[in-house]
VOSEDO-799549 format. One record per residue (C-alpha): residue number from 1; residue in one letter; chain; y, z negated, x negated. Coordinates in steps of 0.2 Angstrom, whole numbers, plus 5000, padded with zeros to 4 digits. Example, Ala and Ser with C-alpha at 12.3 -4.5 7.8 and 13.67 -1.06 7.14 Angstrom:
VEXTOR	1	a	A	4978	4961	4938
VEXTOR	2	s	A	4995	4964	4932
//
This chain:
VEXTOR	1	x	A	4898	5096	4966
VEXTOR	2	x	A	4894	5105	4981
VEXTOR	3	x	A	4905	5102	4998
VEXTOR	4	x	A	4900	5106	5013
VEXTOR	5	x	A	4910	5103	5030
VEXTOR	6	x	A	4901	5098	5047
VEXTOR	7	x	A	4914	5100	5060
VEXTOR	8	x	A	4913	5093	5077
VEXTOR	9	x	A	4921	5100	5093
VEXTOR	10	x	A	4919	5085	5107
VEXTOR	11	x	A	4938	5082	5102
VEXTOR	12	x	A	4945	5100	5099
VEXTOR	13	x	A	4953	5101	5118
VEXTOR	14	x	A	4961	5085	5115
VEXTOR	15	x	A	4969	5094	5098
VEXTOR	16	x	A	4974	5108	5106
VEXTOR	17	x	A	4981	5101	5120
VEXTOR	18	x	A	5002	5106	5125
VEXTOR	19	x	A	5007	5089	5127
VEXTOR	20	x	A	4999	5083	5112
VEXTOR	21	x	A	5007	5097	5099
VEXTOR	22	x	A	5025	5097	5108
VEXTOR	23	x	A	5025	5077	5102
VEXTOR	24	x	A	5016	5081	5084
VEXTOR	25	x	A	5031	5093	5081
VEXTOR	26	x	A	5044	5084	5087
VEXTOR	27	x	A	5038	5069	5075
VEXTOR	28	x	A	5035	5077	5062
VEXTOR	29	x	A	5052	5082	5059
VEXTOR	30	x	A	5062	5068	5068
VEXTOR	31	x	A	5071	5057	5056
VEXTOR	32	x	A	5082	5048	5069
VEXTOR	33	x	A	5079	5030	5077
VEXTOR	34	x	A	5067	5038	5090
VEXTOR	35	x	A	5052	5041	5079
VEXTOR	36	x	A	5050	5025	5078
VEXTOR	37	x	A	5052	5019	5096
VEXTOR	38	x	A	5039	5035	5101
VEXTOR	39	x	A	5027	5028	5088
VEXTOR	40	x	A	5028	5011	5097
VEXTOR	41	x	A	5028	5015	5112
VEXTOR	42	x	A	5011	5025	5109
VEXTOR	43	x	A	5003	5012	5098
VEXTOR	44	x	A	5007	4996	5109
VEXTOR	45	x	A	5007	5005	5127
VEXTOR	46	x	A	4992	5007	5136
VEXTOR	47	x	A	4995	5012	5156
VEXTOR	48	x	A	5006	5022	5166
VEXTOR	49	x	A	5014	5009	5174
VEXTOR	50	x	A	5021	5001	5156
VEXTOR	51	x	A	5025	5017	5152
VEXTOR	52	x	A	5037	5019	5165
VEXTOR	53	x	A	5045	5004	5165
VEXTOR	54	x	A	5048	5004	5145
VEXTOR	55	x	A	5055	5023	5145
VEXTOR	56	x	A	5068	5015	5158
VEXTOR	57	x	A	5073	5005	5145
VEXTOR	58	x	A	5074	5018	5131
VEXTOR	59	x	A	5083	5029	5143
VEXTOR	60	x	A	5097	5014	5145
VEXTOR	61	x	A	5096	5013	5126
VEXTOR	62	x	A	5098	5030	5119
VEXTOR	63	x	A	5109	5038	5132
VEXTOR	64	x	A	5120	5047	5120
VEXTOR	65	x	A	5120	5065	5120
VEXTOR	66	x	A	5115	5065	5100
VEXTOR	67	x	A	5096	5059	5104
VEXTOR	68	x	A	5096	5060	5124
VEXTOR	69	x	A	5089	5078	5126
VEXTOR	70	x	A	5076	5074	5112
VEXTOR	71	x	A	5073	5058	5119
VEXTOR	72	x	A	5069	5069	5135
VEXTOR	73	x	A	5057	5080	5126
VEXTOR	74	x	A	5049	5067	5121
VEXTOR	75	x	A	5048	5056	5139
VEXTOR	76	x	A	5043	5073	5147
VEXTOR	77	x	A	5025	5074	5136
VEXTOR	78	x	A	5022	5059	5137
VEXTOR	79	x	A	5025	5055	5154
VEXTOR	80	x	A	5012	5069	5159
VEXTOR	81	x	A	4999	5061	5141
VEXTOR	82	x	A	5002	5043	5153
VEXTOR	83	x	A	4999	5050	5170
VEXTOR	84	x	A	4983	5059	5165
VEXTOR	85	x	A	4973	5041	5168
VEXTOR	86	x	A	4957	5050	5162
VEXTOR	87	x	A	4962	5057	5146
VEXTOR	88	x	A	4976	5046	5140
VEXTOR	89	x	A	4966	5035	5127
VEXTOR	90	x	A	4959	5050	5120
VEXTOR	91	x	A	4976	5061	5118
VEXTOR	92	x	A	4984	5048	5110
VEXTOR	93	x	A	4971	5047	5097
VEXTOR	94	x	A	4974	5064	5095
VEXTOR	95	x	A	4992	5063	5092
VEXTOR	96	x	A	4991	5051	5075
VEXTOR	97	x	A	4975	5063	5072
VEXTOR	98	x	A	4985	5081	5072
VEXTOR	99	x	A	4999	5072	5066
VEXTOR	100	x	A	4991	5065	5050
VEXTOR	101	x	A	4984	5084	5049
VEXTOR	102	x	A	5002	5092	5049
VEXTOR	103	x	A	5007	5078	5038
VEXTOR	104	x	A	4993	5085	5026
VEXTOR	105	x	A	4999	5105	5026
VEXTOR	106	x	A	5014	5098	5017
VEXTOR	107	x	A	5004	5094	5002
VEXTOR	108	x	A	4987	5106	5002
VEXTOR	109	x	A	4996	5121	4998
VEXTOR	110	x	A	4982	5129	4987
VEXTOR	111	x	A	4963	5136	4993
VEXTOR	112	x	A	4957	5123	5002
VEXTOR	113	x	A	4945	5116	5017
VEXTOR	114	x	A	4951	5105	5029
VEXTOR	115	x	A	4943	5098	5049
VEXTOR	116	x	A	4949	5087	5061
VEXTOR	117	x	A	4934	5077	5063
VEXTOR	118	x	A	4919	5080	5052
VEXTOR	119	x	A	4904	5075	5042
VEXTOR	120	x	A	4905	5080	5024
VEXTOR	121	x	A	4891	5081	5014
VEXTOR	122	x	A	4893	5081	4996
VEXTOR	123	x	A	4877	5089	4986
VEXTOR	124	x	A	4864	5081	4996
VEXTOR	125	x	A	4871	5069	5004
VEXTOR	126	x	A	4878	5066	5020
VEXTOR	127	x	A	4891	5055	5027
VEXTOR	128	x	A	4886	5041	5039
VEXTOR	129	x	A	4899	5042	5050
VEXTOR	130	x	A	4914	5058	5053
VEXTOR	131	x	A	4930	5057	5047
VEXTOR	132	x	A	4948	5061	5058
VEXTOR	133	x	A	4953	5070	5044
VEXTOR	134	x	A	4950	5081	5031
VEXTOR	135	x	A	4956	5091	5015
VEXTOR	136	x	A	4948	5095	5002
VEXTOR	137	x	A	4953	5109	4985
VEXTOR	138	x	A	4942	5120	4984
VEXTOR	139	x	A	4944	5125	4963
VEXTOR	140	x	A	4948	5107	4959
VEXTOR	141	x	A	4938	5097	4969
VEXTOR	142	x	A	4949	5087	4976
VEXTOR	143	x	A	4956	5079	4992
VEXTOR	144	x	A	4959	5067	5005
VEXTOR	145	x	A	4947	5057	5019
VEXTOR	146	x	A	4956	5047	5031
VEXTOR	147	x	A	4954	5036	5047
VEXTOR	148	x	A	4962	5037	5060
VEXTOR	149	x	A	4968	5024	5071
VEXTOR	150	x	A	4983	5021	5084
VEXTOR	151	x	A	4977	5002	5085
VEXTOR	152	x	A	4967	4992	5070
VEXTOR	153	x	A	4960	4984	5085
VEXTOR	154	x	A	4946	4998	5085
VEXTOR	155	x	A	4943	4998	5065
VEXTOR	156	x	A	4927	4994	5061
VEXTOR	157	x	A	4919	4989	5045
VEXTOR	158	x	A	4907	5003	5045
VEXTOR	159	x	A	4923	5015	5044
VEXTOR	160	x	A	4927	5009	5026
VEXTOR	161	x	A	4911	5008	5020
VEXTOR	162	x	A	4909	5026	5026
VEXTOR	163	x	A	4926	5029	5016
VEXTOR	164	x	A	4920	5021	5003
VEXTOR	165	x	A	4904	5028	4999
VEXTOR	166	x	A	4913	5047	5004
VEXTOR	167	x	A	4924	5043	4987
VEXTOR	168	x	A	4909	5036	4978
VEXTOR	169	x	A	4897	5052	4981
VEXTOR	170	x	A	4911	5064	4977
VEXTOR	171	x	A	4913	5056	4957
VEXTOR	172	x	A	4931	5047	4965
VEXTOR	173	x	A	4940	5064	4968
VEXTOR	174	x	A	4940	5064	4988
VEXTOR	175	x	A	4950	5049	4991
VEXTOR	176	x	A	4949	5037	5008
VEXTOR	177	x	A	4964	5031	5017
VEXTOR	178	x	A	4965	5022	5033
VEXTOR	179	x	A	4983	5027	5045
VEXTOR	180	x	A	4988	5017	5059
VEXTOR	181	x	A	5002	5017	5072
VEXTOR	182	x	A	5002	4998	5069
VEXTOR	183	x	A	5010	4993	5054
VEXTOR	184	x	A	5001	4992	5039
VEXTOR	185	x	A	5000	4971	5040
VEXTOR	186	x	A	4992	4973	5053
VEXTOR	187	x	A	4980	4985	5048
VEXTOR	188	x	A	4979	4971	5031
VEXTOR	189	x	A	4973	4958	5045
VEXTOR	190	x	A	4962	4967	5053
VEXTOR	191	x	A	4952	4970	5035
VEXTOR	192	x	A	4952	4954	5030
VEXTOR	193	x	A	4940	4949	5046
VEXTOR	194	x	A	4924	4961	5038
VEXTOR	195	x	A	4928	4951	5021
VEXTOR	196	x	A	4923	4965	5010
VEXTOR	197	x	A	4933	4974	4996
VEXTOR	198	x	A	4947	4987	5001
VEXTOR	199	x	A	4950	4997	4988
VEXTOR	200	x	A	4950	5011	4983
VEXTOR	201	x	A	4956	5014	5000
VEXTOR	202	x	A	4975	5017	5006
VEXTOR	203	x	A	4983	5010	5019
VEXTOR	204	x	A	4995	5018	5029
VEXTOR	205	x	A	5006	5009	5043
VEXTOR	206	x	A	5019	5016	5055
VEXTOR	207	x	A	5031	5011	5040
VEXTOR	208	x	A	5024	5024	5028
VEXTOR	209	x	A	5015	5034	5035
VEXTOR	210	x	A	5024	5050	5033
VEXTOR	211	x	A	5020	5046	5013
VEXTOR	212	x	A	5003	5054	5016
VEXTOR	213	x	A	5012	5071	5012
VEXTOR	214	x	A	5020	5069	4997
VEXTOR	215	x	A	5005	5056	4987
VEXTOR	216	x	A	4999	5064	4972
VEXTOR	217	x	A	4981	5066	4971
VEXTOR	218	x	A	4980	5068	4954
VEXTOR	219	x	A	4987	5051	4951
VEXTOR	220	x	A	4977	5042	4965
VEXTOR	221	x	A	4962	5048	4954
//
């Protein structure tokens, strides 16, 4: 089987930005009661002004010294993510994106591929539509396509069936997933409005989705 990587670049400044890594790196490695209230907060909150009025209110929450000065890290980025009114959807899609791309390193520790946002095409095939993310293992021809979205509300059929027919063209070794910033119910109800199958791809919601980094490929397949 023959893989071939297309990347695209439209996104790459977004990727790259400051604000956006400082928040992936303080994520990826925050275990306290503020991952989830960040993940909230950038799932569910859409304009500067909510922004400042809900940090307020995390500020009077978590005002001890253990997660204050994180807390701050974290207001600090995202204040200047909220206030940059022309960019602020796309950076926040590109926090679950290089954050789900992070997650991934964890796992691909062998010679392997991997793109935020490409097409793949597999022999002589192409992919309808790009993928968020990508990994793939070179020797054994294996890996991991996934969608990306901070809100199910922007899911659309054609992104499974893309998923879907990615896994069918690569003989079921490149396996599909779908991660939120929503929960994974809700990412469950906004599937079952296109009434087609699921499976074989994985849902992640704000509740798991740090799992991405330790699933076995091997047993998915």
């Amino acid at each position: 089987m023959k893989i071939k990587i297309i990347p695209k670049y439209d996104r790459d400044v977004f990727h790259k930005d400051k604000r956006v890594n400082i928040v992936v790196d303080l994520l990826l490695k925050d275990n306290t009661l503020l991952y989830k209230e960040i993940i909230n907060v950038i799932n569910n909150i859409f304009n500067f002004r909510d922004f400042s009025n809900h940090m307020q209110i995390l500020n009077n929450l978590y005002a001890y010294p253990e997660l204050s000065d994180k807390l701050g890290i974290y207001i600090t980025s995202l204040w200047n993510i909220y206030s940059d009114g022309t960019n602020c959807s796309n950076l926040r899609g590109a926090l679950l994106e290089k954050l789900v791309y992070k997650l991934l390193e964890n796992k691909y520790v062998n010679d392997y591929e991997s793109s935020i946002s490409c097409y793949i095409c597999i022999n002589s095939w192409r992919s309808s539509k790009s993928v968020d993310v990508l990994y793939y293992i070179i020797a054994e021809e294996i890996g991991d396509s996934i969608e990306c979205k901070v809100n199910p509300h922007r899911l659309e059929k054609s992104h499974i069936e893309n998923l879907r027919e990615i896994f069918i063209k690569s003989d079921k070794k490149i396996y599909p997933s779908i991660v939120s910033f929503s929960s994974r119910k809700a990412l469950e109800l906004k599937i079952k409005e296109f009434k087609i199958p699921i499976e074989p791809v994985q849902l992640y919601g704000s509740e798991n989705l740090k799992e991405i980094s330790i699933r076995s490929l091997l047993k998915s397949i």
